[in-house]
C-alpha positions as CSV (number, residue, x, y, z in Angstrom):
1,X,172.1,-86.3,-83.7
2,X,169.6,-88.3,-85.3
3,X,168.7,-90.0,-88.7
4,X,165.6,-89.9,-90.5
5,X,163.7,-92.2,-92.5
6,X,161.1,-90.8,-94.0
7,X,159.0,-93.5,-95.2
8,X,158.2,-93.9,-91.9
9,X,155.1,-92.3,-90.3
10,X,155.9,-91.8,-87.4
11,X,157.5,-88.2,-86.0
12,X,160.6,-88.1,-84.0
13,X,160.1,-85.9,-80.8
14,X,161.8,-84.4,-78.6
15,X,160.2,-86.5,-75.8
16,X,162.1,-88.8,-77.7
17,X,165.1,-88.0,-77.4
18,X,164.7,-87.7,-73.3
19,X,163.4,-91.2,-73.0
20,X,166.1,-93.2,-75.3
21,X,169.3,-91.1,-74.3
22,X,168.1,-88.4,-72.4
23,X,170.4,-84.6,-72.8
24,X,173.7,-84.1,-71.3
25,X,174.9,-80.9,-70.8
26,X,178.2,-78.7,-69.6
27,X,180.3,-80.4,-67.7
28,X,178.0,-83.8,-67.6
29,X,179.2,-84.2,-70.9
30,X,182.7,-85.1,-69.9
31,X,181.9,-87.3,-67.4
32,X,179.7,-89.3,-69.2
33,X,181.3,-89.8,-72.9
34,X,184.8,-89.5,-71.3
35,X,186.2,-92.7,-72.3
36,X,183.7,-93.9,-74.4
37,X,183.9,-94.8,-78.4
38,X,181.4,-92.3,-79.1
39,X,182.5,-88.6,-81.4
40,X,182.4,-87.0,-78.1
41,X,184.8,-89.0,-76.6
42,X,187.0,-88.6,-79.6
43,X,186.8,-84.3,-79.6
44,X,187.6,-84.7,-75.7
45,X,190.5,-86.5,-76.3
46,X,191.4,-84.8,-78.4
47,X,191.3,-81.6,-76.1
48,X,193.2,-83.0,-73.9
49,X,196.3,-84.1,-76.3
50,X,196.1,-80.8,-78.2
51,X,196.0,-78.7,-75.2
52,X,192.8,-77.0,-75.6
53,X,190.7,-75.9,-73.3
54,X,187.0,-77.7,-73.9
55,X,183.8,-75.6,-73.4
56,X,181.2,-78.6,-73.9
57,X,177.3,-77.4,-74.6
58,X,174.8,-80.2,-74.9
59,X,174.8,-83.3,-76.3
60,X,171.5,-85.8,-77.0
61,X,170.9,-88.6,-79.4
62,X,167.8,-90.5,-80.3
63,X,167.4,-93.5,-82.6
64,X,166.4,-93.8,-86.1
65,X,162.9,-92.6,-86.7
66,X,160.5,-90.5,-89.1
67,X,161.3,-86.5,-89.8
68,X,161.5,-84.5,-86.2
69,X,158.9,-82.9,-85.4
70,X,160.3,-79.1,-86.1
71,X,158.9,-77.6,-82.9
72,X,160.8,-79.9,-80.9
73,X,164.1,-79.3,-83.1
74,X,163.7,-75.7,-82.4
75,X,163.5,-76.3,-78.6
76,X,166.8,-78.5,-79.0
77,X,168.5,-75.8,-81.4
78,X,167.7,-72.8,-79.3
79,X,169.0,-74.5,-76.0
80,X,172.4,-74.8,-78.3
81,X,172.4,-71.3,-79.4
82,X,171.9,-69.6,-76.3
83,X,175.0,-71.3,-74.8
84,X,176.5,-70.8,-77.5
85,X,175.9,-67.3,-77.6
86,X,177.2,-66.9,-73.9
87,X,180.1,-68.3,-75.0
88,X,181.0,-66.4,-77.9
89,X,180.6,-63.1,-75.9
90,X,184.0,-64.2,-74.1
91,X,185.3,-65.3,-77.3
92,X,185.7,-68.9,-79.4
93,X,188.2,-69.8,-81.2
94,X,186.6,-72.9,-82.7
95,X,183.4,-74.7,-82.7
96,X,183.1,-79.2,-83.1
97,X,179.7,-80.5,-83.7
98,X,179.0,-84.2,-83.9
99,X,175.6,-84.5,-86.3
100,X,174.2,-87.3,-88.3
101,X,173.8,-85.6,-91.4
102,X,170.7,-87.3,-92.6
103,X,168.3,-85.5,-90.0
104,X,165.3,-83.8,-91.9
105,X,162.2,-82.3,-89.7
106,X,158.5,-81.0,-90.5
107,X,159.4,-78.8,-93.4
108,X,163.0,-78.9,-93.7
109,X,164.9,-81.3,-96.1
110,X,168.1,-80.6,-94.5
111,X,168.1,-80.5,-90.7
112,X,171.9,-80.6,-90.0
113,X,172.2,-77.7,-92.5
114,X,169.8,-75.6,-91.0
115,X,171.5,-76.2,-87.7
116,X,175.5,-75.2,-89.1
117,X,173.8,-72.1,-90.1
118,X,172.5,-70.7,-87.2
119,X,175.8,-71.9,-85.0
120,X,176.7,-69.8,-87.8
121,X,175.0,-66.9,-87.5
122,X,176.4,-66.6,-84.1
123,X,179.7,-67.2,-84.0
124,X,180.4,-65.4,-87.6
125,X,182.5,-66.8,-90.7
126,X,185.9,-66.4,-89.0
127,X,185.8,-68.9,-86.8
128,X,186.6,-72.3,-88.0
129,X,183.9,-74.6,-87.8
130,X,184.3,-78.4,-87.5
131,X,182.1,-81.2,-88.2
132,X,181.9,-85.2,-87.7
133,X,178.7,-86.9,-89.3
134,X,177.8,-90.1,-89.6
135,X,178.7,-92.1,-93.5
136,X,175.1,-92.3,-94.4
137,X,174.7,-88.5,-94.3
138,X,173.4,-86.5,-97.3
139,X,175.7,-83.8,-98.2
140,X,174.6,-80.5,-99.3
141,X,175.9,-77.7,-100.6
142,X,174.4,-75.9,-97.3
143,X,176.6,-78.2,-95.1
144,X,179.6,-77.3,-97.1
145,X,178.9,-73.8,-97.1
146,X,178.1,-73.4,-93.4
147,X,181.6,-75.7,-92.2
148,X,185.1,-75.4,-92.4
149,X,186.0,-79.0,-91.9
150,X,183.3,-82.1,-92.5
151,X,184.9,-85.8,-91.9
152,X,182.8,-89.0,-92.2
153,X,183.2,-92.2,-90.8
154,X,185.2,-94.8,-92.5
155,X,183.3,-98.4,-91.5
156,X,180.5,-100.0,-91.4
157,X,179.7,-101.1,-89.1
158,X,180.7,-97.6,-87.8
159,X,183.5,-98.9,-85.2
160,X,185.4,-95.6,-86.1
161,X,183.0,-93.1,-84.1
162,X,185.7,-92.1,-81.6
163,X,187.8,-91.6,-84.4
164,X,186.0,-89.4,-86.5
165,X,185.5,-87.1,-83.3
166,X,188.8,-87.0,-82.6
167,X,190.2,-86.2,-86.3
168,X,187.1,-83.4,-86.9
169,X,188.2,-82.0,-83.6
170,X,192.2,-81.8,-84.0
171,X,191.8,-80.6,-88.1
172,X,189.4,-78.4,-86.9
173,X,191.8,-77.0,-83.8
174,X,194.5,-76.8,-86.1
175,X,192.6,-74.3,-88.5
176,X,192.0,-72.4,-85.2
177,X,195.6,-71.9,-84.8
178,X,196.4,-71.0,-88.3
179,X,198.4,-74.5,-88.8
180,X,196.4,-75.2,-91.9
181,X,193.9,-73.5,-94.5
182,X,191.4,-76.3,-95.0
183,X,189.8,-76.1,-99.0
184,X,187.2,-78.1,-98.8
185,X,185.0,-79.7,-102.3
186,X,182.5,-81.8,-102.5
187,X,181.0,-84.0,-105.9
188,X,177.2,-85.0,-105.6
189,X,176.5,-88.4,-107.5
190,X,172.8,-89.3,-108.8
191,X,173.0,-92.6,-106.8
192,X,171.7,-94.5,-103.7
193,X,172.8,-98.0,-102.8
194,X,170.9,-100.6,-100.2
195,X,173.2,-100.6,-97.0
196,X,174.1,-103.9,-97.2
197,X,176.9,-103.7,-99.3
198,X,178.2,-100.3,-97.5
199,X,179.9,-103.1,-94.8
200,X,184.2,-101.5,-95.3
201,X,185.9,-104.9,-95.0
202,X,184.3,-106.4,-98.0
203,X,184.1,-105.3,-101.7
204,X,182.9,-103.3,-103.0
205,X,183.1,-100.4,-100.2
206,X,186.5,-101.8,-99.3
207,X,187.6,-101.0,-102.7
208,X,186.5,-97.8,-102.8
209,X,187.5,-96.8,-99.4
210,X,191.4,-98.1,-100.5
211,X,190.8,-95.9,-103.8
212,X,189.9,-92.9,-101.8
213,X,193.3,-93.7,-99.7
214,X,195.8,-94.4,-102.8
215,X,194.1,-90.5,-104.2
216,X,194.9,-88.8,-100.8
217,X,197.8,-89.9,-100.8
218,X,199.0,-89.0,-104.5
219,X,197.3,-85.7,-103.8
220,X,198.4,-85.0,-100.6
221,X,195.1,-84.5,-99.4
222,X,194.1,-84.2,-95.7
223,X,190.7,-85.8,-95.4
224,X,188.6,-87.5,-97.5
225,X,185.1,-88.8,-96.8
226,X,182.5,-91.1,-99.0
227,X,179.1,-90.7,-98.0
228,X,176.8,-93.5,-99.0
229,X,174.2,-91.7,-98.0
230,X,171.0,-93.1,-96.0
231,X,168.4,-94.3,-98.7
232,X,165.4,-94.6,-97.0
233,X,165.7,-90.5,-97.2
234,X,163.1,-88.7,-100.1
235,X,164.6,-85.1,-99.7
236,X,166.2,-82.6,-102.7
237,X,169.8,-83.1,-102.8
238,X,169.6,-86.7,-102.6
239,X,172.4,-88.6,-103.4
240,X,176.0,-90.3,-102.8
241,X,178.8,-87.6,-102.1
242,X,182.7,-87.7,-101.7
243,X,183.9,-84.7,-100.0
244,X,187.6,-83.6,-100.1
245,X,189.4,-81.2,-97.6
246,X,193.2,-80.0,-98.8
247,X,195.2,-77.3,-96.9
248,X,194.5,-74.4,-99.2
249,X,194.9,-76.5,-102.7
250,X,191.7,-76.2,-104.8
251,X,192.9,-78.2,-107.6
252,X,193.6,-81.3,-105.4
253,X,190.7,-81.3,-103.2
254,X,188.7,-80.9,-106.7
255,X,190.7,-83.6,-108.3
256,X,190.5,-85.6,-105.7
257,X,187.0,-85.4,-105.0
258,X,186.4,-86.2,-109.0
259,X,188.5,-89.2,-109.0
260,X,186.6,-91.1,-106.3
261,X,183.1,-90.0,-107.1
262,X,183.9,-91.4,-111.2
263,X,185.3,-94.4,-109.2
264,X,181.3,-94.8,-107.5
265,X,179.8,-93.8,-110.4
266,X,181.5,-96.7,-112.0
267,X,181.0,-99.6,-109.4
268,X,177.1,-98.3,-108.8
269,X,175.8,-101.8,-110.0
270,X,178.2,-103.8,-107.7
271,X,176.2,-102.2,-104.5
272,X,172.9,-104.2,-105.5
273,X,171.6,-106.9,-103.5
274,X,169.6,-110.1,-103.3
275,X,168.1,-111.7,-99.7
276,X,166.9,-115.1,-98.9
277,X,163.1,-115.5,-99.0
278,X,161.7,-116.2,-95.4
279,X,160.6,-119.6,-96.3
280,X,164.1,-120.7,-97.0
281,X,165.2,-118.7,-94.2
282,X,162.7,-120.7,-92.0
283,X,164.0,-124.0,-93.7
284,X,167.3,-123.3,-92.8
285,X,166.2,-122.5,-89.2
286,X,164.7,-126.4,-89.1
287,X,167.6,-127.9,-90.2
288,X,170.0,-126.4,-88.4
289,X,172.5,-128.6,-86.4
290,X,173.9,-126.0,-84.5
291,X,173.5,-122.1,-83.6
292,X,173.1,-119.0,-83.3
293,X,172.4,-118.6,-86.9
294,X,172.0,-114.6,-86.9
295,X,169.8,-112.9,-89.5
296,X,169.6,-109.9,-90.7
297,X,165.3,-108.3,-90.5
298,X,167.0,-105.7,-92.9
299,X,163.2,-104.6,-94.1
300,X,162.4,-103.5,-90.4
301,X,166.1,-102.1,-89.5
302,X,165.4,-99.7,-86.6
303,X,168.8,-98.7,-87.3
304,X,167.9,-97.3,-90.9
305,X,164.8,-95.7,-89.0
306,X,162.1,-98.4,-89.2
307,X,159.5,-98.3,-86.6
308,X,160.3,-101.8,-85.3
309,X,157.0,-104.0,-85.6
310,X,157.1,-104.9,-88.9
311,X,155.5,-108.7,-88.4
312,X,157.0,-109.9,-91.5
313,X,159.1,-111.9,-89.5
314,X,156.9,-113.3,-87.0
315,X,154.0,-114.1,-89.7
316,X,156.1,-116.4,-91.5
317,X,158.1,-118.0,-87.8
318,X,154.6,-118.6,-85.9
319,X,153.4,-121.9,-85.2
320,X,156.7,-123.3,-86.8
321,X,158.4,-126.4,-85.6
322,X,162.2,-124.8,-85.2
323,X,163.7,-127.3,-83.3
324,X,165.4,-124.8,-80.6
325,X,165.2,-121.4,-79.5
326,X,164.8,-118.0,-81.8
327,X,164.8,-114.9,-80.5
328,X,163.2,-111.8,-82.3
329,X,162.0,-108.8,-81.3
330,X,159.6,-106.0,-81.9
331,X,158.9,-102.4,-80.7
332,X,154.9,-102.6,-79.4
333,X,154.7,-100.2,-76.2
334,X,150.5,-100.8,-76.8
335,X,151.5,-104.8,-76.2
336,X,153.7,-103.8,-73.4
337,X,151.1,-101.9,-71.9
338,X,148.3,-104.6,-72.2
339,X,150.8,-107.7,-70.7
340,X,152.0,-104.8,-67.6
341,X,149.8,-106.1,-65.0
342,X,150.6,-110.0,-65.7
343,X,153.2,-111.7,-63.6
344,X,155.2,-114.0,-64.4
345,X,154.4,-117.2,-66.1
346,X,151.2,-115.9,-66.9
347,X,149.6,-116.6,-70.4
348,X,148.6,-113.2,-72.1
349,X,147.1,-113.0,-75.3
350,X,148.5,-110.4,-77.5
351,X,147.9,-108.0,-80.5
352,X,151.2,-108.0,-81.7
353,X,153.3,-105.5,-83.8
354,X,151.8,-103.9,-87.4
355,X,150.7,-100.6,-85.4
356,X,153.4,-98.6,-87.7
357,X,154.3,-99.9,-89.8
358,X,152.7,-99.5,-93.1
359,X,153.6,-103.3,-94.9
360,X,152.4,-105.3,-92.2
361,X,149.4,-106.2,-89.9
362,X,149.5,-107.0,-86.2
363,X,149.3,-110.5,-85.5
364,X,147.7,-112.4,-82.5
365,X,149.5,-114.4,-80.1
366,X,149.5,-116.2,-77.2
367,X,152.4,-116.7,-75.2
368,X,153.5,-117.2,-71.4
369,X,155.7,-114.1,-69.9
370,X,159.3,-115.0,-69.1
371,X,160.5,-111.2,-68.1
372,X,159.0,-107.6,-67.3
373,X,160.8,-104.8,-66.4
374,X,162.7,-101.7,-67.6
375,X,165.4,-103.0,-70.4
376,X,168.5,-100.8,-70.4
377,X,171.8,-102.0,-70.8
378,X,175.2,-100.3,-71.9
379,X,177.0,-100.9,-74.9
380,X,180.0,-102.9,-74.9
381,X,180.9,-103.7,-78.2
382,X,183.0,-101.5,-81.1
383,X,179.9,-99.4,-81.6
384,X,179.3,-97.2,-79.0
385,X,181.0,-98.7,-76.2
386,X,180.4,-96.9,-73.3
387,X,177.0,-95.6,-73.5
388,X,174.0,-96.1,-72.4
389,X,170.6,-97.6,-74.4
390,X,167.2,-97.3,-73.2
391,X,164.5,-99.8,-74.5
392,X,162.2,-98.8,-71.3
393,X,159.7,-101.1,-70.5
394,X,159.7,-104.6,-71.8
395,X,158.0,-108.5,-71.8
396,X,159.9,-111.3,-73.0
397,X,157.1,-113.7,-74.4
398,X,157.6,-117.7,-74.9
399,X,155.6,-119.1,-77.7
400,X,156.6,-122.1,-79.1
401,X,159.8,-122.1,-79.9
402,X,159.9,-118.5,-80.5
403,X,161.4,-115.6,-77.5
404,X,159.7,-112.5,-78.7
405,X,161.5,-109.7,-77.1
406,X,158.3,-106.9,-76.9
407,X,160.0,-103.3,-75.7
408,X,158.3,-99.9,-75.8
409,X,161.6,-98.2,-77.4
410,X,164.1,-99.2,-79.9
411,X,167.2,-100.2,-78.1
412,X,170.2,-101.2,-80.3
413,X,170.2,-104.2,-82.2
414,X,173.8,-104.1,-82.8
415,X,174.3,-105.7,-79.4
416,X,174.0,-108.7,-78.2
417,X,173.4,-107.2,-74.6
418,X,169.8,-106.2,-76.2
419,X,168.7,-109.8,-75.3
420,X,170.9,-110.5,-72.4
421,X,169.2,-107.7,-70.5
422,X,165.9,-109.1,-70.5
423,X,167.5,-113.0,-69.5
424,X,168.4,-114.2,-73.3
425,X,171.2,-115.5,-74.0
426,X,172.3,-114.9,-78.2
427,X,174.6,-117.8,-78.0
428,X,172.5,-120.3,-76.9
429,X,169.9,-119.9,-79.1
430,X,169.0,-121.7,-82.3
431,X,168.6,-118.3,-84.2
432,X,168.8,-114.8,-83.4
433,X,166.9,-111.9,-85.6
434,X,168.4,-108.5,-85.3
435,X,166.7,-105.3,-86.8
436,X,170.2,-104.2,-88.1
437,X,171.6,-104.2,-91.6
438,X,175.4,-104.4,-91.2
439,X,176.2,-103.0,-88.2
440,X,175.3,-105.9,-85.7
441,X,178.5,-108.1,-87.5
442,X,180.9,-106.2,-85.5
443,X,179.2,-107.6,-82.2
444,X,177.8,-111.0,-83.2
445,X,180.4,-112.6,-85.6
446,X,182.8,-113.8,-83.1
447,X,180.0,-116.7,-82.2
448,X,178.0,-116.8,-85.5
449,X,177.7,-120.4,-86.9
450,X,175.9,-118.3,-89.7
451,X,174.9,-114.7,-91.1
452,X,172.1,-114.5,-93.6
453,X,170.1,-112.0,-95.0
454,X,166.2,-112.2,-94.6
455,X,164.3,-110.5,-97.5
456,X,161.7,-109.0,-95.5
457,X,159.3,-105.8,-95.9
458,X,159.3,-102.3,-94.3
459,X,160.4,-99.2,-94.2
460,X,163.9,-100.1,-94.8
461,X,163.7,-102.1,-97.8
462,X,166.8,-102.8,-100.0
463,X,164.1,-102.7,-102.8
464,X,164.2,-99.4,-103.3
465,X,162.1,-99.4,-106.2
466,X,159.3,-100.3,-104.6
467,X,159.4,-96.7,-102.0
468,X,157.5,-93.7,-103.6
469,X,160.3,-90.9,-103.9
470,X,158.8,-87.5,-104.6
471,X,161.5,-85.2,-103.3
472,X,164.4,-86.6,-104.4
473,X,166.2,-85.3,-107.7
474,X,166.1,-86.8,-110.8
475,X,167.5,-89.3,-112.1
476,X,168.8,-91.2,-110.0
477,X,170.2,-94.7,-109.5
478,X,168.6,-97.1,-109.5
479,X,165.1,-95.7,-109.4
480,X,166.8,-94.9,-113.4
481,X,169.4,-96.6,-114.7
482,X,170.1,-96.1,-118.2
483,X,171.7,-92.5,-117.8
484,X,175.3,-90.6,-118.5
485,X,176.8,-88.6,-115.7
486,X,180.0,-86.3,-115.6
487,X,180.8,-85.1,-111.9
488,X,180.9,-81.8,-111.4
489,X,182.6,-80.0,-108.5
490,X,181.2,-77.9,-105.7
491,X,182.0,-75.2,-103.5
């Protein structure tokens, strides 16, 4: 699992993949994800309450990034395939993958697709297979012609991973035993949207999402997904989708499908954003009474696939009176390596950030060390809970008021526990930055004196405008705007 962004230029690997999450594989699988509120823990359960027996394969995740590098998806694929082929030749009944659904790689638009049809190729067109994907995927008609069964989250944040795992896994089981005859149809909208407004408690996802509920319900349909795709994604076939799964009722899933996509069609506009300017952000910071005041770096959202060292935010913080404590952070392992034989306390003077990314420059700074080390912590909030997050080695580096958190990988920014490994404390602070667009609320608004909205650049911009899409069909919303559309069914 993995989602790209490819405005950013830099290739996911399979290397990767081993450093962040590492693979898991057989039985490992169950005694690692067992338990936790990932889509693996969800198909285990799932197992377990069904009364099937579990054959589990391999499992790996890595974090946001630029398309994989297709050599190392191969490697990844074929480790899958030859398991899965030893399998198959004492017969499967049923095969559950958990995917993003928004992965591309060197040369191919449509990663997860690819993948569904060689697990195809394998295990032939008889055999029901199952999928979970994340609710920024990008639906093609390949991924609906390879599956039997595709169910997105719900949320967003996504606090609904275990869920989705666990209802892909039983619908999928209950094809297996001839319980149901899943129809599954899917409408492709000419849209994408800025995340920010995806967030499924607020309008106007959360009137879409009850929509899509009232329409199952009329319809009797048995799952129904919106897919607000991941934006920062220039491949064909981009675009919002609502996918529809009935048990053997074409005209409903059809219906159904229509009905919701007119319905996001219709509230397109009501997904458009504005951010605070950094200077007011900055203001705000100064004046401040009380914290944390959490913002959102939205521009550099390694969660959206940004490389992490944008500097946008620390050009426009540095040399700043703030009146208290901010933390931010930014992913530099060339910094880390240059501060790795200082000790503590020591005063390093650093290049800092703008390596990657393409809308900023590195800055200078000078800063004392408060922590080294290796930064891995395990999630304990909604998202994730349970496993495990790799930011490998990492400085924390005092200057001024600022707490730059300087790691060599990623991380999670959902988390709080992303600065309380390396010794900061969130709540204490004045402010707190996050590289996240929506999905760090469900861990940091239980102790938020405030939640803004930075307008910052990178590769994750809510402006999508200003990103050069080439791939991408036209038109599309809101690259164009002024255009009719009618939805038309597929599959």
């Amino acid at each position: 699992m993995q989602e790209t962004n490819t405005f950013t230029p830099i290739n996911t690997t399979l290397e990767y993949f081993l450093k962040t999450n590492g693979i898991l594989k057989n039985e490992e699988i169950i005694s690692r994800l067992s338990g936790s509120l990932s889509e693996a823990g969800g198909v285990i359960d799932a197992a377990k309450k069904n009364n099937v027996e579990l054959v589990p394969l391999i499992w790996t995740t890595a974090p946001p990034l630029g398309r994989i590098l297709r050599e190392s998806l191969e490697r990844l694929l074929n480790e899958l395939l030859e398991m899965l082929e030893k399998e198959s030749s004492r017969g499967v009944d049923a095969v559950v993958l958990s995917l993003h659904g928004a992965m591309a790689a060197e040369g191919l638009d449509d990663a997860d697709g690819y993948i569904l049809s060689k697990v195809r190729r394998v295990v032939g067109y008889d055999v029901p297979l199952g999928v979970s994907l994340d609710m920024h995927a990008n639906i093609t008609e390949r991924k609906i012609s390879e599956s039997s069964i595709i169910v997105g989250y719900k949320t967003e944040p996504h606090i609904d991973m275990y869920d989705t795992g666990y209802r892909a896994a039983e619908l999928t089981f209950q094809a297996a035993r001839g319980l149901i005859s899943p129809v599954m149809k899917c409408v492709k909208i000419p849209m994408i949207t800025p995340a920010e407004k995806h967030d499924h408690r607020f309008h106007p996802m959360k009137t879409l999402l009850e929509y899509a509920r009232k329409t199952t319900q009329e319809l009797g349909i048995l799952e129904l997904s919106i897919f607000p795709v991941q934006p920062w994604l220039d491949v064909e076939e981009l675009g919002w989708s609502v996918v529809a799964i009935s048990d053997n009722d074409q005209a409903s899933a059809a219906e159904a499908a229509k009905r919701v996509a007119s319905m996001c069609w219709e509230m397109r506009r009501e997904f458009m954003v504005e951010k605070t300017p950094m200077n007011e952000v900055v203001e705000t910071i100064r004046k401040a009474s009380e914290g944390p005041i959490v913002i959102s770096d939205g521009g550099d959202a390694t969660t959206g696939g940004a490389p992490g060292d944008s500097t946008c935010v620390l050009s426009n913080l540095l040399g700043k009176n703030l009146g208290g404590e901010v933390l931010l952070n930014i992913v530099d392992p060339w910094a880390v390596e240059a501060a790795w034989s200082a000790s503590i306390n020591d005063m390093v003077e650093l290049d800092v950030g703008g390596k990657i990314d393409p809308f900023s420059k590195p800055v200078r700074v000078s800063g004392r060390i408060l922590w080294k080390g290796e930064a891995k912590y395990t999630a304990m909030g909604e998202v994730g809970k349970g496993l495990t997050v790799n930011m490998g080695r990492a400085i924390v580096l005092a200057v001024g008021d600022l707490r730059i958190l300087i790691s060599e990988l990623p991380g999670n920014p959902f988390e709080p526990e992303q600065y309380r490994c390396v010794g900061l404390d969130p709540q204490k602070a004045k402010a707190v930055f996050v590289k996240s667009i929506t999905g760090f609320k469900a861990n940091y608004e239980s102790f938020a004196k405030k939640i803004m909205y930075a307008d910052t650049t990178g590769a994750t911009t809510h402006k999508l405008k200003s990103l050069s899409y080439f791939r991408a069909p036209r038109p599309l919303y809101p690259l164009e705007e002024d255009f009719t559309w009618v939805p038309q069914v597929k599959n």
